[in-house]
N, C-alpha and C positions, 0 to 999 in steps of 0.2 A: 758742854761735854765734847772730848775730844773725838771725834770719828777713831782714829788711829789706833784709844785704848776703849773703843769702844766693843763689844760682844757680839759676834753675826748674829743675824737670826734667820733660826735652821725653822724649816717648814715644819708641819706637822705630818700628820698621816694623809696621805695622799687621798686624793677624791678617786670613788669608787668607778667602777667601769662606766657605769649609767651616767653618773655626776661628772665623770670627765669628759663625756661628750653629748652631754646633754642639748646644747646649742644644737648637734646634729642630729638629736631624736626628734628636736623640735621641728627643723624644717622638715623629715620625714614623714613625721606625722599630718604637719601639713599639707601633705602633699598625697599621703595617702587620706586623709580626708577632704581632699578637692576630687580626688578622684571619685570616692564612695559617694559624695553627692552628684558627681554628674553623669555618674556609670548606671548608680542603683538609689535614685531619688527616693523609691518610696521608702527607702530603709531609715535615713534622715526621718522623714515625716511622720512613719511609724513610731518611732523612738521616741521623736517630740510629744506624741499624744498621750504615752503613758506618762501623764501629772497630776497632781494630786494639790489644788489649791495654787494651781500656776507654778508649782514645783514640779522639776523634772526627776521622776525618779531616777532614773539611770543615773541623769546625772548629779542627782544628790548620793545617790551611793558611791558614785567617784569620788566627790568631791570630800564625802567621809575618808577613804581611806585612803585620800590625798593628805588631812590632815591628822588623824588617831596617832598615825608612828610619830607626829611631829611632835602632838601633846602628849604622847606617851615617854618621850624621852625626859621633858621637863620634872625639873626637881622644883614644887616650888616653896617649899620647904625652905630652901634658898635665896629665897627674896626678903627674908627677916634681917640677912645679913646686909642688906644695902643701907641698913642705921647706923654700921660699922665704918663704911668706907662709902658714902652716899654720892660724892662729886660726878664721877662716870652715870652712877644712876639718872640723878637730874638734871645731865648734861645730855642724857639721849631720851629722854622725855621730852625738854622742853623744843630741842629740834623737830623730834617724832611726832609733839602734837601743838607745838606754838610756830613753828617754824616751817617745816617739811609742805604742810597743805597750801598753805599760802601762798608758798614760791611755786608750788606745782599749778595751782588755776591759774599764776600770771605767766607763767610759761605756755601754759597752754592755751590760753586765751591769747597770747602774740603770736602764736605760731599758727595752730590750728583754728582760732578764733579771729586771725585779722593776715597776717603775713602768708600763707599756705591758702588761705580761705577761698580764693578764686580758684583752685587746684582742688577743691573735694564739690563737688558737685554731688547733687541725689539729695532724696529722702525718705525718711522712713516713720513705721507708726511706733508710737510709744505711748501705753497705756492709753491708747484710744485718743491721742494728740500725731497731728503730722509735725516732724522734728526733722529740722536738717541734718546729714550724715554728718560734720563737722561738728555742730551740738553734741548727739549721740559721743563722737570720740573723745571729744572734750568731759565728760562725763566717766568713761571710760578711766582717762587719765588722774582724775580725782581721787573713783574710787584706788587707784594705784598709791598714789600719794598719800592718802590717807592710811595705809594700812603697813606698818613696821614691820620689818621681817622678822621674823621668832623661827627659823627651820637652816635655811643654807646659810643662815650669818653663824651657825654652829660651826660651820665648816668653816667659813670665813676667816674667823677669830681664831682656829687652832690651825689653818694655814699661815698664817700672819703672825706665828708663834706669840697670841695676846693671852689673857690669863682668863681660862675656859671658869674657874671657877664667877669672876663680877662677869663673864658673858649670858653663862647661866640665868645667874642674880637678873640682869637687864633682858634676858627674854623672856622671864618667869613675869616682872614686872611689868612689862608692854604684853603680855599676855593678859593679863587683867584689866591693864589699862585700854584692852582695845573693847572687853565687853560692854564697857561703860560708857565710852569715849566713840567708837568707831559710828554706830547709828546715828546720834542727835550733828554728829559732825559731819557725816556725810549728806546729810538731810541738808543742814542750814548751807553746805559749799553747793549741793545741787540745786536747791532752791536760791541759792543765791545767781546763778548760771542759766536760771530759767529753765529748768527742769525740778521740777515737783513730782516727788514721789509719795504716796500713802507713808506713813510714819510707821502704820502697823508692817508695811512690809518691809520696812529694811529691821526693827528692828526684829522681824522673823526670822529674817536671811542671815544676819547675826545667831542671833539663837540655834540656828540649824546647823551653820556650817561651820561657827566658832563655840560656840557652847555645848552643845553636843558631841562632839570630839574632845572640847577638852575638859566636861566631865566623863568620858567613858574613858579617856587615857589618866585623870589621877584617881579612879577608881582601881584601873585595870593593874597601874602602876603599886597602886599600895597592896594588891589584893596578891601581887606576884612578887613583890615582898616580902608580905606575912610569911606566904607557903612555900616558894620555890628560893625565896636569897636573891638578894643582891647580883649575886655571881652567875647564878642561872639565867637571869634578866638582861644581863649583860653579853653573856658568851652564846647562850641558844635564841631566847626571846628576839632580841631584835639585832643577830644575823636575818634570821627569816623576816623579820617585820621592815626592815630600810629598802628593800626594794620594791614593798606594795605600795611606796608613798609616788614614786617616780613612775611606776607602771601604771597607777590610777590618773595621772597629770598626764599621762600620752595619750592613753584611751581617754579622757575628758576630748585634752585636743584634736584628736582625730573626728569627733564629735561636732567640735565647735565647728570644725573647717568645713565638715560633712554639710552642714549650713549655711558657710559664707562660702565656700567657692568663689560662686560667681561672681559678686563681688570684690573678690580678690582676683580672678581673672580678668578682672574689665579694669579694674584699678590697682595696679600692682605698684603703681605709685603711691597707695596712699599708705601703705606698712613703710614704708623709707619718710613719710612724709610724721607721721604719728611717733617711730623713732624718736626724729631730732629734740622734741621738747622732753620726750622721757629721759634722753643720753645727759642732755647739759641739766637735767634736775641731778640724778644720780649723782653729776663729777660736781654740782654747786653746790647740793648739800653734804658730801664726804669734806669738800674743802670749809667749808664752817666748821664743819663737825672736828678735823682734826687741829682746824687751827684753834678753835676753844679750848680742845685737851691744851693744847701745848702753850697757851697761857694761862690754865687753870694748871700747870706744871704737874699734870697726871704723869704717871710712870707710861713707857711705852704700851707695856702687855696692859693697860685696862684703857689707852687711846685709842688702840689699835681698834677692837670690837666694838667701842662707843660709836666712833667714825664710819663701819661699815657695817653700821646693824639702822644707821640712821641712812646710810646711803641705798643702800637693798629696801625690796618692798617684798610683802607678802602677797605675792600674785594669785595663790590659791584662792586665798580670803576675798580679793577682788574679783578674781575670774569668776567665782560661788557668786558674788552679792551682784554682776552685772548681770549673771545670766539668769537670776530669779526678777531683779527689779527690771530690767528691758527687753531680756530674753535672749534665748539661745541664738538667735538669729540679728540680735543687734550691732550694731557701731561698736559701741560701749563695749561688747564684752572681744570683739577682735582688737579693743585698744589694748585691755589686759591682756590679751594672747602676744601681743607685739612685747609688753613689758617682759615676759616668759624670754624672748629672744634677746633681747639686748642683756640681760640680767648677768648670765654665768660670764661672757667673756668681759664684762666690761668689771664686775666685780674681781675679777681674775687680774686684770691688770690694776683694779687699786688695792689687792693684796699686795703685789711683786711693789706698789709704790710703797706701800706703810714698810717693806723688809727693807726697804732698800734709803728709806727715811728716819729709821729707827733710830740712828744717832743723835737727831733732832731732842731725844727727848731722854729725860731720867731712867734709865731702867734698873729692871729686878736684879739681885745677884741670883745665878744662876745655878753656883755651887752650895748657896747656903737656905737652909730655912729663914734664916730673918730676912724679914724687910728691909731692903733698901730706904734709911734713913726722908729719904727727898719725897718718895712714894707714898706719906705715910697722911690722911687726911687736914691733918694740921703742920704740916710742914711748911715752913715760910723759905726754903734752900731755893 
């Protein structure tokens, strides 16, 4: 295809105030929870005591309604249709759960587990086990990799003008596939890393912080349906409901920091250190991910969100599952806080690549309802 007679592609609707500078609430937060633990310690400690079974309330109430608006949005009504047009589907499955973990323990096991490894000093308990701090982050990065994004790859996919309808289809579908999929996998990658966790508790921490939100969001969803429309759900419902998902992910963070401070004051090397293997998993699995579209001769708009729904991680899911299985005060769950940081800006720059790559590949016509002939499942063009 010719660049020359090929279609720009125009962005989508701009990311909201929060979502545009989110990177920067990040380090605020940080930094106002470095502060809160070394100002006012007992607040931190207080907070950690109200649990319930090693759950932290507080922060399982975050962590709800860090995820409700995300499973509230989802159509999954719309994953019947991926029988239609299945290639995108199976292409960001098989990344997301044959592919994606694998590259991330050997990343992190060269970096943090043998290259960096004279550079993290310390240790810590973990379920009544002494664990080196490097373990613990290693751990950390796991639960990251294992867990698909289903929330900002929304945004992703209609910045990168891809087709929001097979993005839906593919979050709806890695939404299911992580109920089933995310516990027994996380189990056997950390028991294989020499970290054993009780079975019953990841898959509780699943249950709580993905099950539970995304039965009260397709309840909520069909129940605001029935009575209020489509239209209402759209224009009143979640105006209000998009910012309680970003407000709950600060106050989480300010929380988590409230606890590692110190740690991160004595070691401010190890957040640049834990970084490097999340950066080059991100930009190694987007470049699998898009160079499979584009000899599986997918149309641009359903490469586009394949590519960066495989590259993105759902950090909430793993922030929830480090801080029940290791604790608020772990390695493990500041690796996840590190993933929160690198996310927005480095997914930002592989949007501007897929706009700027798009000639690369088949795309939609733009004026018309029909399908582009080459786009179409069984196309051999």
């Amino acid at each position: 295809m010719n660049p020359s007679t090929t279609s720009p592609v125009k962005a989508g609707n701009q990311l909201s105030f929060f979502e545009r500078y989110l990177t920067l609430w990040v380090f605020l937060c940080i930094l106002g929870g470095i502060i809160l633990g070394r100002v006012f310690p007992s607040v931190a400690v207080t907070l950690d005591a109200l649990s319930f079974y090693q759950v932290s309330i507080p922060i399982a109430i975050c962590l709800f309604f860090m995820m409700y608006p995300i499973m509230v949005k989802i159509d999954f009504t719309q994953a019947a249709n991926a029988a239609r047009a299945p290639k995108p589907v199976i292409l960001t499955l098989v990344v997301n759960w044959m592919i994606k973990p694998l590259t991330m323990v050997v990343f992190s096991q060269f970096f943090l587990g043998w290259l960096f490894r004279p550079l993290i000093t310390g240790t810590e308990i973990i379920n009544g086990s002494e664990v080196d701090i490097a373990s613990s982050y290693i751990a950390g990065t796991i639960l990251l990799g294992i867990a698909p994004c289903t929330a900002m790859v929304l945004m992703w996919g209609y910045l990168s003008y891809g087709n929001q309808g097979h993005t839906l289809v593919m979050v709806a579908v890695n939404s299911l596939a992580m109920l089933f999929l995310y516990a027994p996998l996380g189990r056997w990658l950390l028991a294989a890393n020499d970290l054993v966790v009780p079975w019953q508790t990841i898959v509780l921490s699943v249950l709580i912080y993905v099950g539970l939100p995304l039965a009260a969001g397709m309840y909520s969803r069909f129940w605001i349906f029935k009575h209020k429309g489509r239209e209402w759900f759209e224009r009143e419902f979640m105006q209000y409901l998009s910012p309680v998902a970003t407000a709950a992910l600060l106050i989480t963070l300010i929380l988590l920091f409230a606890f590692k401070g110190e740690l991160i004051v004595n070691n401010p090397l190890h957040i640049l250190l834990i970084a490097v293997p999340l950066f080059i998993q991100t930009n190694f699995i987007f470049i699998i991910s898009y160079v499979a579209a584009l000899k599986l001769n997918l149309c641009y708009e359903d490469s586009a969100p394949a590519a960066l729904i495989g590259a993105s991680n759902h950090f909430e899911v793993a922030i929830a599952t480090a801080v029940m299985l290791f604790g608020l005060n772990s390695g493990a769950a500041l690796a996840t806080v590190v993933g929160v940081l690198i996310e927005v800006p480095v997914m930002l720059m592989l949007v501007e690549f897929c706009k700027k790559t798009a000639f690369w590949f088949p795309r939609k016509p733009e004026t018309s309802s029909l399908p582009d002939p080459r786009c179409l499942p069984n196309s051999n063009s």
